[in-house]
C-alpha positions in Angstrom: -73.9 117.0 -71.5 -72.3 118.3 -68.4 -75.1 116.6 -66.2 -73.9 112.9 -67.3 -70.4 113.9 -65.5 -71.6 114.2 -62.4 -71.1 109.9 -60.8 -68.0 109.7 -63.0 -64.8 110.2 -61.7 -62.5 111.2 -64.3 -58.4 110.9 -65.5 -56.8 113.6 -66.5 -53.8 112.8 -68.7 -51.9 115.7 -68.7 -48.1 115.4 -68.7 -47.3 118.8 -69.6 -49.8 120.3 -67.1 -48.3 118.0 -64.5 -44.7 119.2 -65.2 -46.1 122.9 -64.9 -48.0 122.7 -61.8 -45.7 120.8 -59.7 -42.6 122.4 -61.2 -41.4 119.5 -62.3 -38.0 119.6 -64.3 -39.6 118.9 -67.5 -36.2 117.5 -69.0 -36.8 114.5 -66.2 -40.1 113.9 -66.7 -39.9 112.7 -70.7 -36.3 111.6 -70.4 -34.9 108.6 -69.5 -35.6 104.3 -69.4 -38.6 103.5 -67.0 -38.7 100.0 -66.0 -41.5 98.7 -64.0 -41.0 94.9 -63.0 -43.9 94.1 -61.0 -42.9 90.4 -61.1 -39.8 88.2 -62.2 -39.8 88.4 -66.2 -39.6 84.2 -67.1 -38.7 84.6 -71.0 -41.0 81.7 -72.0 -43.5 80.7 -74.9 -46.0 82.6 -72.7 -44.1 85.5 -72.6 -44.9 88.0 -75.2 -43.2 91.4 -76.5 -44.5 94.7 -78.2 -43.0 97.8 -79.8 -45.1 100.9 -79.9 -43.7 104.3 -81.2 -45.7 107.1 -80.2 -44.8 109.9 -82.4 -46.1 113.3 -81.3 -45.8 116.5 -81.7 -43.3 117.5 -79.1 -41.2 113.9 -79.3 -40.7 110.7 -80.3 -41.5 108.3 -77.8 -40.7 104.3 -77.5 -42.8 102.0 -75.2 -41.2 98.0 -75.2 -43.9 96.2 -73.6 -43.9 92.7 -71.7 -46.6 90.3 -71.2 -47.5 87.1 -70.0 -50.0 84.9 -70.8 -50.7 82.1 -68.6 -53.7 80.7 -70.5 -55.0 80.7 -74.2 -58.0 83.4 -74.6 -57.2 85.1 -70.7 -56.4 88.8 -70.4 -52.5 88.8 -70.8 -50.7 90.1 -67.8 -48.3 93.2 -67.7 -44.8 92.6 -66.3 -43.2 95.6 -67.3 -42.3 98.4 -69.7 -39.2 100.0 -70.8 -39.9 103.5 -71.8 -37.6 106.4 -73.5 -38.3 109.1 -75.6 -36.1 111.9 -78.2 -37.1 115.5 -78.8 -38.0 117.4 -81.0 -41.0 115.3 -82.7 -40.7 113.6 -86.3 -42.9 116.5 -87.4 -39.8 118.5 -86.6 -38.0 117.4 -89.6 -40.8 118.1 -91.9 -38.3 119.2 -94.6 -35.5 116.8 -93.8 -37.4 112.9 -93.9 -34.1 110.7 -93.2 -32.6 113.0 -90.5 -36.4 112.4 -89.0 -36.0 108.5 -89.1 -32.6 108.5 -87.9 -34.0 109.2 -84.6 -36.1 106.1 -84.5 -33.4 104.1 -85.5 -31.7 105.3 -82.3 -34.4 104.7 -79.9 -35.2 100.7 -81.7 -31.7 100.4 -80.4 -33.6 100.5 -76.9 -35.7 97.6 -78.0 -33.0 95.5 -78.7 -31.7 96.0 -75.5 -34.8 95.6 -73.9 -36.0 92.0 -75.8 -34.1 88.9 -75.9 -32.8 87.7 -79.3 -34.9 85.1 -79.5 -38.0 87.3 -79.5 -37.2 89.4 -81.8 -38.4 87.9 -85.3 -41.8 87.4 -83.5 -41.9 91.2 -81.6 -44.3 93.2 -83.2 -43.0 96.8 -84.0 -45.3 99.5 -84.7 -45.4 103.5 -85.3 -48.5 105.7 -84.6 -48.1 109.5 -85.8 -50.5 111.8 -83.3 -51.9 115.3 -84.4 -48.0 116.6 -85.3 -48.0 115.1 -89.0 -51.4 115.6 -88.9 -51.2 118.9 -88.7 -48.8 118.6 -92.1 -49.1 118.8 -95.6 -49.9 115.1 -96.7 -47.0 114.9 -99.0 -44.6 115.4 -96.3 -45.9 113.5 -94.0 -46.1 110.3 -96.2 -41.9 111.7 -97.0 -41.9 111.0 -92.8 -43.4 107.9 -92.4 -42.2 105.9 -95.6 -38.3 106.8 -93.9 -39.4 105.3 -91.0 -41.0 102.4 -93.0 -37.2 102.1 -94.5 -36.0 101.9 -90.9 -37.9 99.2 -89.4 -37.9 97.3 -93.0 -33.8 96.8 -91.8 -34.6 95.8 -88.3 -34.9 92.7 -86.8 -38.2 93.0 -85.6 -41.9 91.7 -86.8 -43.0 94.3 -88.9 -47.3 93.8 -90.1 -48.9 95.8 -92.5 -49.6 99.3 -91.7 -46.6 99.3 -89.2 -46.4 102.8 -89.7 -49.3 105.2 -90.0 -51.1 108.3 -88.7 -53.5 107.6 -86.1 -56.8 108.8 -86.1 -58.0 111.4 -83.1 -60.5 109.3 -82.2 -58.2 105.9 -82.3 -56.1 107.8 -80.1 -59.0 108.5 -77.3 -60.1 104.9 -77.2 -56.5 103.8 -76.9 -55.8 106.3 -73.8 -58.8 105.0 -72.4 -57.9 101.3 -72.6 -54.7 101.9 -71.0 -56.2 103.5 -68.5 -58.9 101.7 -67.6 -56.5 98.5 -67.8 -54.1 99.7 -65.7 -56.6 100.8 -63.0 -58.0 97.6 -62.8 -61.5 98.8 -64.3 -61.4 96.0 -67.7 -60.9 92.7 -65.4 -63.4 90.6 -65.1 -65.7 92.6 -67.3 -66.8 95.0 -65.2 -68.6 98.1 -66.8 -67.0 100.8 -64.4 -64.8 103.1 -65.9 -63.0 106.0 -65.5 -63.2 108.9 -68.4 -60.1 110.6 -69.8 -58.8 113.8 -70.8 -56.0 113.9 -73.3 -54.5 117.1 -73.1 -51.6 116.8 -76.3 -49.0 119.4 -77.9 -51.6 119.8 -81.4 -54.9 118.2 -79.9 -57.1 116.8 -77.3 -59.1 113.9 -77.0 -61.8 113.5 -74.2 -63.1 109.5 -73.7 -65.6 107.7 -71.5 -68.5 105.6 -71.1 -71.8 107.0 -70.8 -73.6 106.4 -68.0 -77.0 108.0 -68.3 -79.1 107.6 -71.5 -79.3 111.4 -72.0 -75.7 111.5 -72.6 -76.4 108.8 -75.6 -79.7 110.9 -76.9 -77.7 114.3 -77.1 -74.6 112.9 -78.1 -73.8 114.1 -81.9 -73.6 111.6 -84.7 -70.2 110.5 -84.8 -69.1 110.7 -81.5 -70.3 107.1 -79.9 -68.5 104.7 -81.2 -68.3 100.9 -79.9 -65.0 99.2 -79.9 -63.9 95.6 -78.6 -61.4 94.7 -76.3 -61.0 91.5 -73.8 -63.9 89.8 -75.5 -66.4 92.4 -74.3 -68.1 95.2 -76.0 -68.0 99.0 -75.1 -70.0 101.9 -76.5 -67.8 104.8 -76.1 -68.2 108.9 -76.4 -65.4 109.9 -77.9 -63.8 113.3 -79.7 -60.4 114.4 -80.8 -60.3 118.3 -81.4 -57.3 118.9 -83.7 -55.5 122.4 -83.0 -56.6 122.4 -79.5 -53.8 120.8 -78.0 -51.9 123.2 -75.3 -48.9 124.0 -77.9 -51.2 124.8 -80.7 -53.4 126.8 -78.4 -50.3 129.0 -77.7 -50.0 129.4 -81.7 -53.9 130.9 -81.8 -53.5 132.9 -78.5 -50.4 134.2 -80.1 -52.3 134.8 -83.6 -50.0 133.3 -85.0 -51.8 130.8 -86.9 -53.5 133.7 -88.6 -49.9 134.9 -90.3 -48.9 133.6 -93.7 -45.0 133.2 -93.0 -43.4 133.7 -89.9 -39.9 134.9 -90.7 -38.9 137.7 -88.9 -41.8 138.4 -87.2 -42.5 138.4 -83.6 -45.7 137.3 -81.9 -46.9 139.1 -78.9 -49.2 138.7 -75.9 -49.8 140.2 -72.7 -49.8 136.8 -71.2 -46.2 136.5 -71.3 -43.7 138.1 -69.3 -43.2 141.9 -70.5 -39.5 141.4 -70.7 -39.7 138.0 -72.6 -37.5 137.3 -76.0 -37.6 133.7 -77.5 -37.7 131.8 -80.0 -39.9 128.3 -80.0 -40.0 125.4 -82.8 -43.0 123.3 -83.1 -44.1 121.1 -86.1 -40.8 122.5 -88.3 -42.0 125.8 -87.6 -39.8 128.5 -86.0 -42.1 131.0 -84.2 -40.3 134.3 -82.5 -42.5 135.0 -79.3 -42.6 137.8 -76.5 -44.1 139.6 -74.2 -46.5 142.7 -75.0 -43.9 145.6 -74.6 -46.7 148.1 -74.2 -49.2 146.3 -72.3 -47.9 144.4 -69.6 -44.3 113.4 -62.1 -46.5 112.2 -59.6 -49.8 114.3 -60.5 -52.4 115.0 -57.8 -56.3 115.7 -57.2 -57.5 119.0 -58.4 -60.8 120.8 -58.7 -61.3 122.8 -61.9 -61.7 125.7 -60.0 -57.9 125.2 -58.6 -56.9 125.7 -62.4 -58.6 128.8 -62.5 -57.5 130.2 -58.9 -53.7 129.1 -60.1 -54.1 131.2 -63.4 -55.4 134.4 -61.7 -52.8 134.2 -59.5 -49.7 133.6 -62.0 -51.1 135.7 -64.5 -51.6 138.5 -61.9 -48.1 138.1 -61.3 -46.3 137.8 -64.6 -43.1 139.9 -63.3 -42.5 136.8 -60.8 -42.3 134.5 -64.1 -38.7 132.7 -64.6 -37.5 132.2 -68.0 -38.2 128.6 -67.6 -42.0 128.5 -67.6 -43.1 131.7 -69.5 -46.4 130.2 -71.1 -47.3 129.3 -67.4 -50.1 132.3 -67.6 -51.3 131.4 -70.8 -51.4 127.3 -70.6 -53.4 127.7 -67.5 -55.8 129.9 -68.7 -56.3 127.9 -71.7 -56.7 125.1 -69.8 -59.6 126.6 -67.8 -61.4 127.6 -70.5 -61.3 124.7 -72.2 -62.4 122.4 -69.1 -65.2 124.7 -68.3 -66.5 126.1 -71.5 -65.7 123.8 -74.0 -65.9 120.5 -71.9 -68.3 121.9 -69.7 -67.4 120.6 -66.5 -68.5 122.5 -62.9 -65.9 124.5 -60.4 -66.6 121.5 -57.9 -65.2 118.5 -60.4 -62.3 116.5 -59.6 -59.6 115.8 -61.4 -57.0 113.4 -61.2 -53.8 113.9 -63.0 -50.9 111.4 -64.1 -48.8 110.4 -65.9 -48.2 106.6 -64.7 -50.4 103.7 -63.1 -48.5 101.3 -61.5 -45.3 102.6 -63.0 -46.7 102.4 -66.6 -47.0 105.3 -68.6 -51.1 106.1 -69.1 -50.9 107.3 -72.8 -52.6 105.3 -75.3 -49.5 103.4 -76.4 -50.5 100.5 -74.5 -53.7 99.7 -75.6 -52.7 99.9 -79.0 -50.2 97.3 -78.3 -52.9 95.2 -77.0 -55.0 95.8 -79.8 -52.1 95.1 -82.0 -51.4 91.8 -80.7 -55.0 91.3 -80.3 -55.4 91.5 -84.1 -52.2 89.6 -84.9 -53.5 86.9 -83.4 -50.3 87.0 -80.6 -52.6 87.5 -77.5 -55.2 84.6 -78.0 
C-alpha cells in the first residue's frame, strides 16, 4: 500500500503531537473561545447555525458553527466558529452519568452566547461520542449519553433524532477528512484533489484519503473503501479507525497495563519514563499509577517521518533532561514512529504536515459532521 502514498501529500492531525513537539502549553492549546470572523456575520434567513459536541477521550469539546448560504443547492460558506472545550472527557464520569452531563450543560451555555435568540429553535444541536465510551462497557455508556439526551431535551436548541450517539471509527475518518479537505479549498468546485489525513486520538486513530492509483483499490481489504456523498459529488474513500491505538491508550499497552485485571495499588513501570518519575494519570474513569523503571533507567509545521524518529532517539537518549511536564515525551514519540512507519507504512522521506487549524477553524471532524447534519436535515439545500 505504501507505493500509492507517494503523489499524495498528506494532513496530519495531531493536536497532542503538536503540543509536544513545539512545547506548546498544552493548557492553551484546548482551552479557551476561538473565533474566526473571516467576514461580517449578517444574521439573516441565509444565515445558518450548528452545534456539534465532540466528546473524546481526553475532553469534551463544543464547536458553534456559522454559515451562509447565498443560494439554494450552493456549497454554504463558513463565517466563523466559536470553539471551547472542558476536561476530563465524559468517559471520565463513567460511574457518575449526571455529574458527566453537567459539563455539557456548561459549555451549551457557550452556544447561547454564541447564537442569537432567534436562531435557536431552528440550531441544530448534536453530540458525537469518539473511541472514550467506546472503549466502555455498553451499559455505561448508554447511562452517559441518555444524561446528555436529558440535557439537551431542556435546551432551547433543535434537537433531531439521534442527537446523541457514539460515532463510528470510520464516520469519524470521513468527517476529519471533509473538514479538511473543505477548509483547504480541495471540495469547491468539485475537484478530485485531496489531501489524506491522519487522526492521531487519546483511544484511536483513523487514517483517510482518496486513492489515487488502482492498486491501492485492488489490495485494499474488504471494508475499508467506502463511498460517501458530500456537495452533490461522490467520493470513494480508504478509510480505517484502529480502536486502542490512539497515543493515550498506547501508553496503557506500552505500560502493560491493559494486561492487569484491577489497577488499585499497583504501579506500572517503563524504562521510557524518567527513572525518578511518580504519578498518577486518569483516563476513561480509570486511575493508573505510572513511573519510571527504578532499576533500568499550536501552529504545527512540515516534518519528515524520519524527524519523529531522530526527535525520539534523541529525548529518549536523554530521559534525565525530561521535566515533569512532558514525561511520556520518549514514549509518545516512539509510538508514534512505529506506527507511521510499520503500521502505516510510510518512507523516512514523507512529509508531513501538522495542525490543528485551517483558516482559524479547528481541523477535527466536527465540522463536517455539521455539514452533513444539516445536509440531512434538509437546512443546507
Amino acid at each position: 500500500m505504501a507505493t500509492s502514498w507517494g503523489t499524495v501529500f498528506f494532513m496530519l492531525v495531531v493536536s497532542c503531537v503538536c503540543s509536544a513537539v513545539s512545547h506548546r502549553n498544552q493548557q492553551t492549546w484546548f482551552e479557551g473561545i476561538f473565533l474566526s470572523s473571516m467576514c461580517p456575520i449578517n444574521v439573516s434567513a441565509s444565515t445558518l447555525y450548528g452545534i456539534m459536541f465532540d466528546a473524546g477521550s481526553t475532553g469534551t469539546r463544543i464547536h458553534v458553527y456559522t454559515f451562509v448560504q447565498k443560494m439554494p443547492g450552493q456549497l454554504p460558506i463558513l463565517e466563523g466558529e466559536v470553539f471551547d472545550s472542558v476536561k476530563p472527557g465524559l468517559s471520565a464520569f463513567v460511574d457518575q452519568p449526571k455529574q458527566g452531563a453537567e459539563t455539557v450543560q456548561g459549555l451549551l451555555e457557550v452556544a447561547k452566547d454564541s447564537i442569537p435568540r432567534s436562531h435557536w429553535k431552528k440550531t441544530p444541536v448534536v453530540l458525537k461520542a469518539t473511541a472514550g465510551l467506546r472503549l466502555l462497557p455498553e451499559h455505561k455508556a448508554k447511562a452517559l449519553l441518555f444524561e446528555v439526551k436529558e440535557i439537551f431535551r431542556k435546551s432551547p436548541f433543535l434537537v433531531p433524532k439521534g442527537s446523541v450517539s457514539i460515532m463510528d471509527g470510520s464516520d469519524e475518518g470521513i468527517l476529519a477528512w471533509v473538514t479538511v479537505n473543505f477548509l483547504t479549498g480541495q471540495l469547491h468546485g468539485h475537484r478530485q484533489e485531496t489531501v489524506g489525513t491522519l487522526d492521531l486520538g487519546g483511544a484511536s486513530t483513523q487514517i483517510t484519503f482518496l486513492p489515487q492509483f488502482e492498486k491501492t483499490l485492488e489490495q485494499t481489504p474488504r471494508g475499508y473503501l467506502t463511498s460517501f456523498e458530500m456537495f452533490n459529488s461522490t467520493y470513494k474513500l480508504y478509510t480505517h479507525s484502529y480502536l486502542g491505538f490512539g497515543l493515550k491508550a498506547a501508553r496503557l499497552a506500552t505500560l502493560g497495563a491493559l494486561e492487569t485485571e484491577g489497577t488499585d495499588g499497583h504501579t506500572f513501570r517503563s524504562a521510557c519514563l524518567p527513572r525518578w518519575l511518580e504519578a498518577e494519570w486518569i483516563f476513561g474513569g480509570v486511575k493508573y499509577q505510572y513511573g519510571g523503571n527504578q532499576e533500568d533507567y499550536e501552529k504545527g509545521g512540515i516534518l519528515k517521518v524520519e524527524d519523529f524518529e531522530r526527535k525520539a532517539r534523541e529525548v529518549c537518549d536523554n530521559l534525565e533532561n525530561f521535566t515533569s511536564g512532558s514525561p511520556f515525551l520518549c514514549m509518545d514519540l516512539s509510538y508514534i514512529t512505529a506506527l507511521l512507519k510499520d503500521g502505516f507504512g510510510f518512507a523516512d522521506s514523507t512529509v508531513l504536515q501538522l495542525t490543528k487549524k485551517v483558516n482559524n477553524i479547528e481541523t477535527g471532524w466536527a465540522l463536517g459532521a455539521t455539514f452533513h447534519l444539516l445536509q440531512s436535515l434538509g437546512i443546507s439545500h
